[in-house]
N, C-alpha and C positions, 0 to 999 in steps of 0.2 A: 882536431885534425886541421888540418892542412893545405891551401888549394896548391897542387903539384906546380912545380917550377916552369911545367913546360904550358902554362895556361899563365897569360898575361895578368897579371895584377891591376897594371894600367888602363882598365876597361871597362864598359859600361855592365854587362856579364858579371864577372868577378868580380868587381866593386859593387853591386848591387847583391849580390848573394851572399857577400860578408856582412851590408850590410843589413841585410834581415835578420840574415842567422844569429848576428849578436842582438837584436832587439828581441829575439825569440828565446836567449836565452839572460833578457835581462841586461843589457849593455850596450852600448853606445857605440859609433864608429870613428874609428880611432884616421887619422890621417891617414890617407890613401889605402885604407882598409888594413893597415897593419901597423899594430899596439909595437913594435920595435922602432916603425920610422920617427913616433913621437920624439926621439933621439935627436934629430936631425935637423928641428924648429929651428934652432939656435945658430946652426950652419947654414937656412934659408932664410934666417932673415938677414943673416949679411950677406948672401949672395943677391936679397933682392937691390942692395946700394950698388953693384959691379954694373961697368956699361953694357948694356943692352947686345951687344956683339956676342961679349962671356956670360951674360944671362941664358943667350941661344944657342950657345956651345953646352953648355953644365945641362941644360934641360935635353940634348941631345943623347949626351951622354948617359944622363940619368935614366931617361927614358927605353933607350935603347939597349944598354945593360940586359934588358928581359930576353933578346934576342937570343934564342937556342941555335947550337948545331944544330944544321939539314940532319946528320944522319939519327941526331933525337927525336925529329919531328918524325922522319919516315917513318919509327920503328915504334913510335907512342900507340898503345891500348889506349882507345878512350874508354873502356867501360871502367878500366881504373880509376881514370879522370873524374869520371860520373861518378863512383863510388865516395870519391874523396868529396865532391860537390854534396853529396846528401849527408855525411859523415858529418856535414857541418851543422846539419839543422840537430835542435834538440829531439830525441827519438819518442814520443807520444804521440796519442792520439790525436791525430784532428778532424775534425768533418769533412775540409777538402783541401786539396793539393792544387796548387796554380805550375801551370810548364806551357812555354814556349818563349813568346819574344822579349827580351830586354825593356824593361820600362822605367825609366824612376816614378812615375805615378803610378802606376801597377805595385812597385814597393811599397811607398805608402798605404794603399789600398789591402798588401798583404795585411802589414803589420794591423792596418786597424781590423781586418777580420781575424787577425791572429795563426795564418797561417804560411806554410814553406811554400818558394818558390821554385823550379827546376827548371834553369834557361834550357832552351833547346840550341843557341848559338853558343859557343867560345871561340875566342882568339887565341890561335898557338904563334906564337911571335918565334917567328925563323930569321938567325941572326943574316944581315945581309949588307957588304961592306962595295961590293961592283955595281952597283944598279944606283944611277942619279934620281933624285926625285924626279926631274925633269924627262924623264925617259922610259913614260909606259909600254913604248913600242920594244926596249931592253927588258922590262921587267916583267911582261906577260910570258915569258918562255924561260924565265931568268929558273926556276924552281920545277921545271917540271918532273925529273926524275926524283925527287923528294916527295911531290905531290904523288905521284903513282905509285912510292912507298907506303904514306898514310892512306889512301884508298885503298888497296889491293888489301892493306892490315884489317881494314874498319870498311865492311863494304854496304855500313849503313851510315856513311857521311857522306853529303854534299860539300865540295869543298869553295870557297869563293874566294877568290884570291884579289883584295883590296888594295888599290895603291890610287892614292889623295895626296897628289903635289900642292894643294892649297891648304888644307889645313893640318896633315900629317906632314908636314916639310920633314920638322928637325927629325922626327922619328923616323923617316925611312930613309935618312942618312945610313940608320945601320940596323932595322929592321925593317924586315917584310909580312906584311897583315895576312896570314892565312885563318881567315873567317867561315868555322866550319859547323855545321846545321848536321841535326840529327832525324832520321828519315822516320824512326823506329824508335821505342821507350830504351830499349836494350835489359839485360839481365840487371843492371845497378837500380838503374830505375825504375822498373818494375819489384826489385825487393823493396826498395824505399816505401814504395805505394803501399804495397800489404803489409811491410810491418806496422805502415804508422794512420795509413787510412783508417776510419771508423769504420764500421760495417753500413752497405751502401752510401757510404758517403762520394764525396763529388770529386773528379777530374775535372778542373779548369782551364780548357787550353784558352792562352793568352796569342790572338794569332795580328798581329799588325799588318797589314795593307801594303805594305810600302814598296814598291819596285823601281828599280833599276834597270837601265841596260846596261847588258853585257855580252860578253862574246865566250863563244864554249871552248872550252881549250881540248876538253878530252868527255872522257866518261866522267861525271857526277863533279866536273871541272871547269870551274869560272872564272875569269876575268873581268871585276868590275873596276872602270876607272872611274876614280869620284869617289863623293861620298855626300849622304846627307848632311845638309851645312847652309853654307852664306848661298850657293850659287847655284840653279837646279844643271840637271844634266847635263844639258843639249850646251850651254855654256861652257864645261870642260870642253868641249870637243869642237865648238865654232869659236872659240878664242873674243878677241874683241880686246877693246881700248884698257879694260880693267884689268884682265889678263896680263895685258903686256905689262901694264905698269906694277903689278905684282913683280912679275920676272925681273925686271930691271932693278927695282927695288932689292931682291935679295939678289943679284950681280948675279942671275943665272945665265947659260951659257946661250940659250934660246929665248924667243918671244913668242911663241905659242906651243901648244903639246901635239904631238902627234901620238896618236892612239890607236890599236887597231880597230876596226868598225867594228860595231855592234851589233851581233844580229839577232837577238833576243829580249825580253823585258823578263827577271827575276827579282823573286822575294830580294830584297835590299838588305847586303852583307852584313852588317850588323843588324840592323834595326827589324827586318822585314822576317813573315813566318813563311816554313816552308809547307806546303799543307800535307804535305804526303804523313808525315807524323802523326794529323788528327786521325784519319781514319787507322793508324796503329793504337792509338790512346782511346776508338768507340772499342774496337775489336777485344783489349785485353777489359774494359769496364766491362763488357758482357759478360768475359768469360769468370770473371771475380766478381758479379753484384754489386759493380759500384755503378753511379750515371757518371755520362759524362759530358758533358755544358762546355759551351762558347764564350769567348769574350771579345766580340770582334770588332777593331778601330782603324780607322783607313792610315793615318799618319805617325808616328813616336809622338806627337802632342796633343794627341786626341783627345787623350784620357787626361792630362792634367785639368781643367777643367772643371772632371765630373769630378775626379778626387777632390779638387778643392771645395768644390760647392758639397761635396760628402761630409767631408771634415769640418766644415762650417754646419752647417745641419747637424753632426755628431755633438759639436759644440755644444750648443743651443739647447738639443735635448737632454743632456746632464746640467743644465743651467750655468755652463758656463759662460763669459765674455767670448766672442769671433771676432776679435777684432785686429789681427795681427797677422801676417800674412809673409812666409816665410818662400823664398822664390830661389830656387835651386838650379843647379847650371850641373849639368853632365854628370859627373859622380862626387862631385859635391851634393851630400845627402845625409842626411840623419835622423831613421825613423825616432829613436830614442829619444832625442832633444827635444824633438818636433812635437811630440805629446807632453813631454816631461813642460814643454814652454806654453803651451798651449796655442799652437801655432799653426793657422793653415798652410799645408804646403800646396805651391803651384810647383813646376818640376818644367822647365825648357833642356830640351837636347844640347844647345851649344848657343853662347854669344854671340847671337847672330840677327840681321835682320829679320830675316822671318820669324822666328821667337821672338822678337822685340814686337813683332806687331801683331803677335798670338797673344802677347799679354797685355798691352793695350787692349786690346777685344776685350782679353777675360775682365781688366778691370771697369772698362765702359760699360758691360754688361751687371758686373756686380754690386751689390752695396760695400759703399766707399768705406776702407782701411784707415783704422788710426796709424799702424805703424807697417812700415815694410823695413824686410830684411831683405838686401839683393846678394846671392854669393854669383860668382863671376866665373867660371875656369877659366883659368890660363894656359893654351896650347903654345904659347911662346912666340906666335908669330902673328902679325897684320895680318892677314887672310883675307881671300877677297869677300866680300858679305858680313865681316864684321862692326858689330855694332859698335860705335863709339863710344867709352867715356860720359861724355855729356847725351849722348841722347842715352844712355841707360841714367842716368842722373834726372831725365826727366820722368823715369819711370818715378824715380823717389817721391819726389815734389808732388806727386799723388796722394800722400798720407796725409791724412786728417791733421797727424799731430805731430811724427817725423819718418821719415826715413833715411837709410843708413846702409850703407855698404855691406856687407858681410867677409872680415876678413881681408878684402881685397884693396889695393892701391891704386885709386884710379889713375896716379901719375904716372903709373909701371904696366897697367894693364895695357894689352894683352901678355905682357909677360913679365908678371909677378910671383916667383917660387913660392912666398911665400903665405902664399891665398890658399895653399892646400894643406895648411898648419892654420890658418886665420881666421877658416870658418868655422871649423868645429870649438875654437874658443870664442868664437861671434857668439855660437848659438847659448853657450854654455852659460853668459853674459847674459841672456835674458836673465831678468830677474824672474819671472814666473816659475813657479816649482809646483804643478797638479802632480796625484800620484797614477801610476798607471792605469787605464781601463780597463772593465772587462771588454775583451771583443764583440766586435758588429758581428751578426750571423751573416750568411751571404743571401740570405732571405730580404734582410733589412735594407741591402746595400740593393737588390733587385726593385725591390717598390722604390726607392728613393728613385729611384729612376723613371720608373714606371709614375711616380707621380709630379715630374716636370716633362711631361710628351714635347717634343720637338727641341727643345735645349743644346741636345746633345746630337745632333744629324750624324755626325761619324763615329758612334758609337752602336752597335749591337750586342744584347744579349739572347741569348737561351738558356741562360741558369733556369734549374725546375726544383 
């Protein structure tokens, strides 16, 4: 199967659920989660030589392409959606089920316990050709009679309707982020659970911390401008020296954003859990004999971290080397390689300062890497908060023995097409070749925890 057309490809969601579901069935993730665009290398790597101008033209265009008609979005069933989402995993048995927020170290963490994940967020990208980046106070009203279609259809979605003139530019040239949370398991998701749950086995809502403000538009109807990234909130919205010179930079028509105010904090549109769903996911584990356990992490980089120091520890006790340290950028990811290489993964959101100085932490804290891998995404654009070139090059110069880009051109980053073609032949290039493991129980993965007390301060469990 298939993830339907009208669910973004280009996303943290989607691209994470393909790619578990191929390591779950034994394979690898293919560029941008789809084994057709391999096609395409050869036409990104000469569009990586084109000037920088038609580099951020071609990724607009390519990006935005996912953009549906409004009258598609209104009139989508999500429990189809969901049905198509579980359709992907292989149909056996497992001990327990992981659903809710987007993670790449939650991915990692599945595939080593060896089980499916079920985002509680997706992105339906509504094509949108009137609305400037520069102009949230146009695009908060821009969709509403569409948004009141998919609610009124599905009246167990939250909908959040995302627009990020900083790091979304080229894309919301000609789409619109409608980032939609599920309140309720729903009928898909609930068949998934009992066909392929063990008997008593575990429910693990993955629920992330992260909020936002935002402004209510309607019923079960949000407005957030921003997005997790280079710059926190209150920065969209008080403007300043860095702002301006962003906007001048791309020849925009204004020097700061007007937005409407804020009068709320909400779970954060992609990243962040909506909790109304946990207590639909205790309600249905009663009523079917399964438990159902927490995973709770204040931020999207919480958890890489524990995963890496998991995955080193996993090392270690099958007597393997830990010495290689594989560091993943947004959905650049590959549970497959990542074992197959023998590779700890660390897992950052985005290219960005604050990730750059999450992983300094993790490496001052940890015992030091012979080798690093760094993969990089390319959103196409300077943005403000992003990390330079040379100081991610400083990250390198940390290896014991080398470090090495993954895929990416540091003399084209931020906007290299073809680093989404680069990395998964980066990784492929390790030479190490282990065969696959059996899975960590989620028992094993609990005491590892349990036996470094305080390491992990934003981290909680209640797995039983």
């Amino acid at each position: 199967m298939k993830l339907p057309r009208q669910v973004a490809g280009f996303d943290s969601a989607s691209a994470m659920v393909v790619a578990l579901s191929r390591f779950l069935h034994g394979r690898d993730t293919p560029p941008l989660g789809n084994p057709a665009l391999r096609a395409l290398r050869p036409a990104a790597a000469l569009a990586a030589h084109l000037p920088t101008g038609t580099r951020e033209w071609i990724y607009s265009v390519f990006s935005g392409v996912e953009g549906r008609p409004e009258s598609e979005i209104a009139a989508l069933d999500i429990d189809a959606v969901a049905a198509s989402i579980a359709g992907l995993y292989p149909q056996r048995r497992y001990p327990v089920v992981v659903i809710g927020s987007s993670n790449g170290a939650l991915t990692h963490l599945c595939a080593a316990l060896g089980v499916p994940w079920l985002p509680q967020t997706l992105l339906l990208p509504v094509r949108q050709r009137r609305v400037s980046p520069d102009d949230p106070m146009g695009a908060v009203h821009a969709f509403d009679r569409t948004a009141r279609g998919l609610l009124d259809r599905n009246p167990d979605l939250v909908l959040h309707h995302m627009h990020d003139p900083n790091q979304d530019r080229l894309t919301l040239r000609r789409m619109a982020y409608f980032r939609v949370k599920r309140t309720r398991l729903g009928p898909a998701y609930e068949k998934f659970l009992t066909d392929v749950l063990e008997p008593g086995g575990i429910i693990l809502t993955a629920e992330c911390g992260q909020l936002w403000p935002t402004t209510r538009v309607g019923e079960r109807h949000l407005f957030q401008f921003g997005a997790v990234g280079g710059i926190p909130p209150q920065e969209y919205r008080d403007g300043g020296q860095r702002i301006t010179d962003y906007l001048r930079r791309y020849g925009a028509a204004v020097t700061e954003w007007r937005a409407p105010p804020a009068d709320d904090e909400s779970p954060e549109a992609e990243w962040g859990f909506e909790p109304a769903l946990r207590d639909d996911v205790a309600a249905f584990a009663d009523r079917h004999g399964y438990r159902a356990s927490r995973l709770v992490f204040d931020e999207p980089e919480s958890l890489s971290p524990v995963v890496a120091d998991l995955y080193r520890w996993w090392y270690r006790q099958r007597g393997l080397p830990a010495n290689r340290l594989l560091i993943d950028s947004f959905i650049l990811l590959d549970p497959w390689w990542t074992l197959r290489a023998g590779a700890v993964p660390y897992w950052t959101a985005f290219p960005v300062h604050p990730s750059l100085t999450g992983l300094h932490r993790y490496l001052d804290s940890a015992d030091g890497y012979d080798h690093l891998h760094l993969g990089l995404f390319c959103h196409g654009v300077d943005s403000v908060g992003t990390a330079s070139a040379d100081q991610w090059r400083e990250v390198l110069r940390r290896a014991r023995v080398a470090g090495k880009f993954a895929g990416v051109s540091p003399s084209r980053y931020p906007n290299d097409p073809h680093a989404f073609f680069g990395y998964q032949r980066a990784l492929r290039a390790i030479p190490d070749r282990l065969p696959p493991p059996q899975p960590l129980s989620l028992a094993a993965f609990e005491a590892f925890l349990y036996d470094t007390p305080g390491r992990y301060p934003q981290v909680r469990t209640d797995v039983v």
